[in-house]
C-alpha positions as CSV (number, residue, x, y, z in Angstrom):
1,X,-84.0,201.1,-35.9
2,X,-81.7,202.6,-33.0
3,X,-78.9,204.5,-34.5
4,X,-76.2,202.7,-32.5
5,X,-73.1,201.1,-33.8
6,X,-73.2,197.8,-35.6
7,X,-71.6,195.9,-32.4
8,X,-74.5,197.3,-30.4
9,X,-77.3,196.8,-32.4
10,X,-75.9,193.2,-33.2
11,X,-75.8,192.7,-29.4
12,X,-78.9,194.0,-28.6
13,X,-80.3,191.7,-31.5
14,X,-78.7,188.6,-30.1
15,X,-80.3,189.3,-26.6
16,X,-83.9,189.5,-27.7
17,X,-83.3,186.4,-30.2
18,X,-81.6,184.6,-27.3
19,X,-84.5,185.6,-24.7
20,X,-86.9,184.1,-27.5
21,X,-84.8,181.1,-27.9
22,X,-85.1,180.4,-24.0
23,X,-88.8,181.1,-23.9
24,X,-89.1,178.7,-26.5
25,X,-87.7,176.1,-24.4
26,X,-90.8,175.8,-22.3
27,X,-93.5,177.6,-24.1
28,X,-95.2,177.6,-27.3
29,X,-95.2,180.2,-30.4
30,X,-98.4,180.6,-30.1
31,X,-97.9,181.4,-26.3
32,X,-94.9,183.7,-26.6
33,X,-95.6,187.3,-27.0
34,X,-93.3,190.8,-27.3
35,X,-94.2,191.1,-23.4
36,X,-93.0,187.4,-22.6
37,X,-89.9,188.2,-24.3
38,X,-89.3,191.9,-23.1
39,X,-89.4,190.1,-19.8
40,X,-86.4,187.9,-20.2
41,X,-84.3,190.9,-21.7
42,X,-83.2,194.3,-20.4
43,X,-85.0,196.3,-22.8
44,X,-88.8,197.7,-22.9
45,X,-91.0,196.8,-25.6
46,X,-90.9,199.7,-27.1
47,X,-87.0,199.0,-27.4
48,X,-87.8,195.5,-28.9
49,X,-89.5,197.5,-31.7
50,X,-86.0,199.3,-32.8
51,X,-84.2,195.7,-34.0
52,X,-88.1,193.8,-34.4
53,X,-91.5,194.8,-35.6
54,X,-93.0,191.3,-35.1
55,X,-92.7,188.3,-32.8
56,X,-92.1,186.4,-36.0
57,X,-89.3,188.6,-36.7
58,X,-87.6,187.5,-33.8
59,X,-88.1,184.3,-34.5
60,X,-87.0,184.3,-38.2
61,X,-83.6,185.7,-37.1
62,X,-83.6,182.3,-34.4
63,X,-84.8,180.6,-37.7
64,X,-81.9,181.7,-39.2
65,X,-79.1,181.0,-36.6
66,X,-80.6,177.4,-36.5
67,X,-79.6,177.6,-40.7
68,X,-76.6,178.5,-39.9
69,X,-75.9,176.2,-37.4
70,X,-76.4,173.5,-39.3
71,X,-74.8,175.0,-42.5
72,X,-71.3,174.6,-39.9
73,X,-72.1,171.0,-39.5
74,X,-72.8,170.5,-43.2
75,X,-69.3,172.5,-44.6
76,X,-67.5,170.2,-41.9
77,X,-69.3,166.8,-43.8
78,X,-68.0,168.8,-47.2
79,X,-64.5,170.1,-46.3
80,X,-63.8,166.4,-45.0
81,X,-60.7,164.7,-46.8
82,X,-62.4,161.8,-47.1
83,X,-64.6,160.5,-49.7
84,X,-68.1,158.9,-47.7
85,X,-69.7,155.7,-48.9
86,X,-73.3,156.1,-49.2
87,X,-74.3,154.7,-45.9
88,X,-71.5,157.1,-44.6
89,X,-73.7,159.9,-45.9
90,X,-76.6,158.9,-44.6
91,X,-75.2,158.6,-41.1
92,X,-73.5,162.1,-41.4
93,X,-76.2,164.1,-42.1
94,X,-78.2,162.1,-40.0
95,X,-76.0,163.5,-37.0
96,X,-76.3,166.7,-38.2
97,X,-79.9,167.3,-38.3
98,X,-80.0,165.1,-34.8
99,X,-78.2,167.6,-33.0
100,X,-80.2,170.4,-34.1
101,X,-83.7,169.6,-33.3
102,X,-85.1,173.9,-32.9
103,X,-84.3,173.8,-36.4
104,X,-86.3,171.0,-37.0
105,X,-89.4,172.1,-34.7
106,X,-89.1,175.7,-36.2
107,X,-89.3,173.9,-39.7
108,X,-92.6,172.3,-38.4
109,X,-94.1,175.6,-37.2
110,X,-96.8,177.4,-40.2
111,X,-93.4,179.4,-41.9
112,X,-96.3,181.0,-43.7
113,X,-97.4,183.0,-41.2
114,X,-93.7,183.9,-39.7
115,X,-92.4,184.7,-43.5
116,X,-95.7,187.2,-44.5
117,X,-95.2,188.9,-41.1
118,X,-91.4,190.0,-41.5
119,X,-90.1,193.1,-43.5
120,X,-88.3,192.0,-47.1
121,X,-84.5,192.5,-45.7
122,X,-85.4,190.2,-42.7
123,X,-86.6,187.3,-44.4
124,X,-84.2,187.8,-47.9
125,X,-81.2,187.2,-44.8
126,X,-83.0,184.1,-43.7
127,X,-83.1,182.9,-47.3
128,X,-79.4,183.5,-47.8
129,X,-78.8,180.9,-44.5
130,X,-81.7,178.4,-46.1
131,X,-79.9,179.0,-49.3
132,X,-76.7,178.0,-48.4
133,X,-78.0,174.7,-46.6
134,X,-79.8,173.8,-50.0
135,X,-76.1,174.6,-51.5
136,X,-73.9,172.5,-48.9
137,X,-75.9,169.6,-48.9
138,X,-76.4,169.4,-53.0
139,X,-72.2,169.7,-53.0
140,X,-72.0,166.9,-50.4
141,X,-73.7,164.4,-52.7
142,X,-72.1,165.4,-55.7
143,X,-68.7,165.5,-53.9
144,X,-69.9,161.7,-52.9
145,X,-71.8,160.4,-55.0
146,X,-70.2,160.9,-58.5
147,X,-72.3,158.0,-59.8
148,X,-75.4,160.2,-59.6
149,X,-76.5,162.7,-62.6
150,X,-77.3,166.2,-62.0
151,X,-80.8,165.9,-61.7
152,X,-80.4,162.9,-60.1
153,X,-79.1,165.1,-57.4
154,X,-81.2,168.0,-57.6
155,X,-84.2,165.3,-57.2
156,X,-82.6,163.8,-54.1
157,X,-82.3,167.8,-52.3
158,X,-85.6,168.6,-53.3
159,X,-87.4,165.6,-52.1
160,X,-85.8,165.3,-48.6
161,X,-85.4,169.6,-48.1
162,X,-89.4,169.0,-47.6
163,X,-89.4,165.8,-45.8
164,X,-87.4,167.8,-43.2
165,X,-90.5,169.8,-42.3
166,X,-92.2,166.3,-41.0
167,X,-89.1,164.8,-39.0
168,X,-89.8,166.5,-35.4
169,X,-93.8,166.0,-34.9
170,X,-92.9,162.3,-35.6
171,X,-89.8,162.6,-33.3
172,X,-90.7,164.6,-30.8
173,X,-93.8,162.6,-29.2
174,X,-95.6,164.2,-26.3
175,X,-96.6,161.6,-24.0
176,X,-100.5,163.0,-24.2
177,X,-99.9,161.9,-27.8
178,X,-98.3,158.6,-27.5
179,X,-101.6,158.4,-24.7
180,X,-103.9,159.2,-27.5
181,X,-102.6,156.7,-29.9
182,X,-103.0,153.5,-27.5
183,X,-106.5,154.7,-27.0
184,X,-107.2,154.9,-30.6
185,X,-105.5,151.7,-31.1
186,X,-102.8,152.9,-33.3
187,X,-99.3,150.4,-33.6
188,X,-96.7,152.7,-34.1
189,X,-92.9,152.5,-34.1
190,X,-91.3,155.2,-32.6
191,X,-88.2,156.3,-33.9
192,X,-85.4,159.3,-33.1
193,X,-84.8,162.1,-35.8
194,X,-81.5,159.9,-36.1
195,X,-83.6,157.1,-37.7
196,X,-86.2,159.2,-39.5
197,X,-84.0,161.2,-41.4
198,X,-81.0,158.1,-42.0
199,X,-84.2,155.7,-43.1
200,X,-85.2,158.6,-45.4
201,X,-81.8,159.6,-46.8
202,X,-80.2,155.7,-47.5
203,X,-83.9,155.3,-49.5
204,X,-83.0,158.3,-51.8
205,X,-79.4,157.9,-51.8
206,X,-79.2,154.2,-52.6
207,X,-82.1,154.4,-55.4
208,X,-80.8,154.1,-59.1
């Protein structure tokens, strides 16, 4: 790695995430390659190797920002003075994960392949921000739902944490899709990650 101060190699690292970020905008992972993204930056590839081995490196640590993102919008839901009714809960998580759809079309990508190509310390600081999602949302329920037992809770986290990995393919329609399910003749309600995730969440919530 270059042997530059922390600020620099933390800015350097934000560019080449940030160039990924845009790429990924327009373009495919499968489409977006170290030369793609040494285009939108200032630096070489050989550069991009000092702060990233991998392309999925670089997109593990734009993995991670979208974690941490969302773990903002979560400690806001649990550092709230008021106590949320159920359907309150729903809504506000709901809100959350609807204004942070990369996180939700990164969580649909193969994280297999991303996670096996990126060196130990890359993807234990990804874990860290997944971590403390798992963490936030399990103290918002028990903050709010007092009613519920332990592993009443930890049930709850651990069904929707992989739901979450389905909400943006059924969001997110392209129209060749929504083409390709007239012609097969397939009625289907489209519905926003607002409703997927507050249909899914009031379900588990409001079960006893």
């Amino acid at each position: 790695m270059f042997k530059g101060t922390p600020e620099i190699v933390l800015q350097r690292r934000e560019e080449i995430v940030k160039a990924c970020e845009q790429l990924y905008q327009t373009m495919s992972f499968r489409d977006i390659t170290l030369k793609e993204i040494s285009n939108a930056t200032s630096f070489s590839r050989p550069t991009i190797y000092n702060y990233f081995h991998t392309k999925e490196e670089i997109f593990l640590a734009l993995f991670e920002g979208e974690y941490n993102k969302w773990n903002e919008d979560l400690a806001r839901i649990l550092e709230s003075d008021q106590i949320y009714s159920r359907t309150q809960i729903a809504e506000q998580i709901a809100k959350s994960l609807q204004n942070r759809p990369q996180l939700l079309r990164l969580l649909s990508m193969n994280n297999y392949d991303m996670e096996a190509n990126s060196r130990e310390e890359l993807l234990v600081s990804f874990k860290r921000a997944y971590g403390k999602s798992l963490d936030l949302f399990q103290c918002i329920l028990e903050k709010n739902c007092t009613e519920k037992s332990p592993d009443e809770i930890t049930d709850i986290v651990y069904v929707f944490f992989p739901f979450m990995f389905g909400i943006y393919p059924y969001a997110e329609v392209t129209a060749k899709q929504k083409k390709a399910m007239a012609e097969a003749n397939i009625e289907y309600q489209y519905q926003s990650i607002y409703e997927i995730t507050y249909n899914c969440l009031i379900r588990l919530i409001e079960h006893e």
